[in-house]
C-alpha positions in Angstrom: 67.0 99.4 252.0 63.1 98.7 253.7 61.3 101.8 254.2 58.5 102.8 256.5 56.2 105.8 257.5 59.0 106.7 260.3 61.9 107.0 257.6 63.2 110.7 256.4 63.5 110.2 252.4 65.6 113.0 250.8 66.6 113.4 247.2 69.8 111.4 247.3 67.7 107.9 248.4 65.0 108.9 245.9 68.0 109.4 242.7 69.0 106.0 244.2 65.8 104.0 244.6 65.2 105.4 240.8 68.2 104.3 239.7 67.4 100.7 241.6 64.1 100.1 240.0 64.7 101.6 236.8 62.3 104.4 236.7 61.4 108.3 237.0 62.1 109.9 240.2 58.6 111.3 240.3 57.0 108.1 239.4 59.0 106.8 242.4 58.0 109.6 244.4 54.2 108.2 243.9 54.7 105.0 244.7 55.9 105.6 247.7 53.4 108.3 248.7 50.9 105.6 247.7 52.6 103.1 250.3 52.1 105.8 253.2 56.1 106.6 253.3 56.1 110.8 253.9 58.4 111.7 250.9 59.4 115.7 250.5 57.6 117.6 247.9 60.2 116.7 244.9 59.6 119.9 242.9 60.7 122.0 246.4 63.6 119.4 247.0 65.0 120.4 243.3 65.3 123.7 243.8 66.8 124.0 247.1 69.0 121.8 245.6 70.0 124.3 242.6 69.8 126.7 244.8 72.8 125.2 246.5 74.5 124.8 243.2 77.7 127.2 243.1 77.8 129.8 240.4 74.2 129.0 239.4 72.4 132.0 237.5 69.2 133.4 238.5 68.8 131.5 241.4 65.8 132.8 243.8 
């Protein structure tokens, strides 16, 4: 569950190391920025996420 710079982080580990640690996914998102680890832009992440969503309305 270690991370470094080399890892690929993608929504499902950050829901996860959230849920871990008790706390927001974007605060999570900025500690790990803050320890170097490259961690996708989370607002981008979400939407290709709903946009994945079937039967979602008004998707872009």
């Amino acid at each position: 569950m270690f991370l470094t710079i080399d890892c690929d982080v993608d929504l499902y580990d950050l829901i996860e190391r959230s849920r871990a640690m008790k706390t927001s996914i974007a605060r999570t998102v900025r500690w790990l920025q803050e320890l170097g680890i490259p961690v996708p832009d989370l607002s981008q992440t979400l939407r290709s996420a709903l946009d994945r969503v079937p039967g979602r309305v008004g998707g872009s």
